[in-house]
C-alpha positions as CSV (number, residue, x, y, z in Angstrom):
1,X,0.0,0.0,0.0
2,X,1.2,3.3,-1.0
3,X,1.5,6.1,1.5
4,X,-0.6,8.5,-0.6
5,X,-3.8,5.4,-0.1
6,X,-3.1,5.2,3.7
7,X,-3.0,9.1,4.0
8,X,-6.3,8.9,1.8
9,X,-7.8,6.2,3.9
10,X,-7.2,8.6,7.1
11,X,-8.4,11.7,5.5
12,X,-11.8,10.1,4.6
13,X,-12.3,8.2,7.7
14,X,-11.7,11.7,9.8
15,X,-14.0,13.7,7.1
16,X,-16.9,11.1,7.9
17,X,-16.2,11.3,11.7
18,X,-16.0,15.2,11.7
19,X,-18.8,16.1,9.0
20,X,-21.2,12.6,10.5
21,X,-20.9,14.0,14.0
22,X,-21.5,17.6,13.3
23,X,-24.8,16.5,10.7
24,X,-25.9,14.1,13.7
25,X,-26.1,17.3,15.9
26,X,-29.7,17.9,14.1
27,X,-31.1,14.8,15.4
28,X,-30.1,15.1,18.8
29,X,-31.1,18.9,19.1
30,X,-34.0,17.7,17.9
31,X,-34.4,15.6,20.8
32,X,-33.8,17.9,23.4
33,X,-37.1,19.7,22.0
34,X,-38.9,16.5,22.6
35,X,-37.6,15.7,25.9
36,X,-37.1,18.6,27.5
37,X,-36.2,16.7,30.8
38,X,-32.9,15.2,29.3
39,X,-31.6,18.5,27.5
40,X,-28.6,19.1,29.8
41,X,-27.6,15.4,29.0
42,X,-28.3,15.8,25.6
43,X,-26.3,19.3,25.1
44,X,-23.1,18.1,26.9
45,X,-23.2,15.4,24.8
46,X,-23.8,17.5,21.8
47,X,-20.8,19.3,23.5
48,X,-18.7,16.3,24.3
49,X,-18.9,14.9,20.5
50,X,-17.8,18.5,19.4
51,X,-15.2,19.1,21.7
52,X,-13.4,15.5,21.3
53,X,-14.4,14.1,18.1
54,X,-15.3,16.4,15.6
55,X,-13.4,19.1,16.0
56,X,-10.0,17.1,16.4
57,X,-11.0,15.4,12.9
58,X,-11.1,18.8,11.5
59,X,-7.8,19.7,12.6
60,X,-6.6,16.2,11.3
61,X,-8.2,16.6,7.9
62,X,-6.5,19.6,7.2
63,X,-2.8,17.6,8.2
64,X,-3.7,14.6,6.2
65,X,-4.8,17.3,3.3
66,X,-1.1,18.6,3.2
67,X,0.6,15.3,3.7
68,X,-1.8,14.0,0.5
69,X,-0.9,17.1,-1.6
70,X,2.8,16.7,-0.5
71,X,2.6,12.5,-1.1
72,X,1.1,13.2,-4.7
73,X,3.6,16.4,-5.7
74,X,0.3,18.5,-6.4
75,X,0.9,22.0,-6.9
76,X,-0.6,23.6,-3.9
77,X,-2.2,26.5,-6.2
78,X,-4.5,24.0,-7.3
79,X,-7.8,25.8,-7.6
80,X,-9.7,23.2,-5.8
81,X,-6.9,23.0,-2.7
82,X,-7.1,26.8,-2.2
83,X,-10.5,27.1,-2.3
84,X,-11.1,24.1,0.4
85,X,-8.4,25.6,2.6
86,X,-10.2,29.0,2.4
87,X,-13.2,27.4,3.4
88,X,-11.5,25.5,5.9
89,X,-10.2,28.7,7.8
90,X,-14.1,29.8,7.9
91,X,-15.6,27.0,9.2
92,X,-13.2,25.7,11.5
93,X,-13.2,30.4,12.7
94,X,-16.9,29.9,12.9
95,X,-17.3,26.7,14.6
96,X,-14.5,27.4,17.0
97,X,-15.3,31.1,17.3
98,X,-19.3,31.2,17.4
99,X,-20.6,27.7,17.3
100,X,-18.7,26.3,20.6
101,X,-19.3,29.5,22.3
102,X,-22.7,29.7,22.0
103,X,-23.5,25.6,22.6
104,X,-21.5,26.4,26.2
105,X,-23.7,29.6,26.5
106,X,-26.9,27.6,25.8
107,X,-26.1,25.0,28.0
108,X,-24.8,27.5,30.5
109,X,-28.8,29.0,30.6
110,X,-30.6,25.8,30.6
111,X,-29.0,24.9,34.0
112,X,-29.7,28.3,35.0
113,X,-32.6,29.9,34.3
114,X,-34.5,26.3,32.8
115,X,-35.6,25.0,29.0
116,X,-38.7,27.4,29.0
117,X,-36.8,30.6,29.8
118,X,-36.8,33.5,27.0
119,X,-32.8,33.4,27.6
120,X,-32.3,29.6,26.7
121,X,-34.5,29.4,24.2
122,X,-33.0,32.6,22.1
123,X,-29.6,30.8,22.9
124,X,-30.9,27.7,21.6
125,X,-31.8,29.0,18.4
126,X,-29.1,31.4,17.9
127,X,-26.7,28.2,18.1
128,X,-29.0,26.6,15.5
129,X,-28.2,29.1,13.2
130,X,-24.3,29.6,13.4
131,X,-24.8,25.9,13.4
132,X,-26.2,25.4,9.8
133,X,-24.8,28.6,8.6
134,X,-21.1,26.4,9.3
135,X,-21.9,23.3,7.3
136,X,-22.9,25.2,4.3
137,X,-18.4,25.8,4.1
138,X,-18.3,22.2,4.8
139,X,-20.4,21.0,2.3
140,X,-18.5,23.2,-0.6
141,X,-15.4,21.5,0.7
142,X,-17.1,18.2,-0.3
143,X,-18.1,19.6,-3.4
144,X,-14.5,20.5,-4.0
145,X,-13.2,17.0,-2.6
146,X,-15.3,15.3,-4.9
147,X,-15.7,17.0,-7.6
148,X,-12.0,18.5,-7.8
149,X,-13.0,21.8,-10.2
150,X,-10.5,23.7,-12.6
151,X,-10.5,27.4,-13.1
């Protein structure tokens, strides 16, 4: 096996980890909406599959990404390597930036002031947003993975 298949191997196993965790984030938010009893649970888990799993698998893509481009001599002003590193820089800013933020904020107001209080629930949706606002980044990098476009 050639190191470029291994590195390949890795990079898709970590994009499935960190794009799978982040899309499952949906169904267990949507969870916490129907049992409103189990939201702390369900946020810190939210929080814990973030924190350990996804996020890390982000930071490994982008190493695996370089070691792939480096492996396979591809010139690194490759239109569709630029563009998914641009993209990158966004949505790993705006997760890491907004998105964890405001998940600890939300989570942070649920124990306080409880799941029916105006302050939770404008948390809750405000982390919904930065939340789907960051995979639309991710899925472009896809695009770009997949599709590999010329300029």
């Amino acid at each position: 096996m050639s190191l470029f298949l291994l590195l390949k191997f890795l990079h898709i196993l970590l994009a499935i980890v960190a794009v799978g965790f982040n899309a499952s984030y949906a169904i267990w938010l949507a969870r916490v909406r129907q049992q409103p009893e189990a939201a702390s649970l369900i946020l810190r888990g939210v929080q814990l599959m973030d924190n350990r799993f996804a996020n890390p698998a982000y930071g490994l893509l982008l190493v695996t990404g370089f070691a792939m481009v480096f492996a396979a001599s591809i010139p690194m002003t490759t239109f569709w390597i630029v563009a998914a590193v641009v993209l990158w820089v966004i949505a790993v800013g705006w997760g890491t930036g907004l998105y964890t933020p405001a998940l600890k904020r939300q989570i942070a107001a649920l124990e306080a002031h409880g799941f029916d209080s105006p302050d939770y629930r404008q948390l809750s949706q405000r982390a919904q947003v930065i939340g789907m606002v960051n995979m639309v980044p991710i899925l472009l990098i896809l695009i770009l993975m997949v599709f590999k476009p010329t300029l």
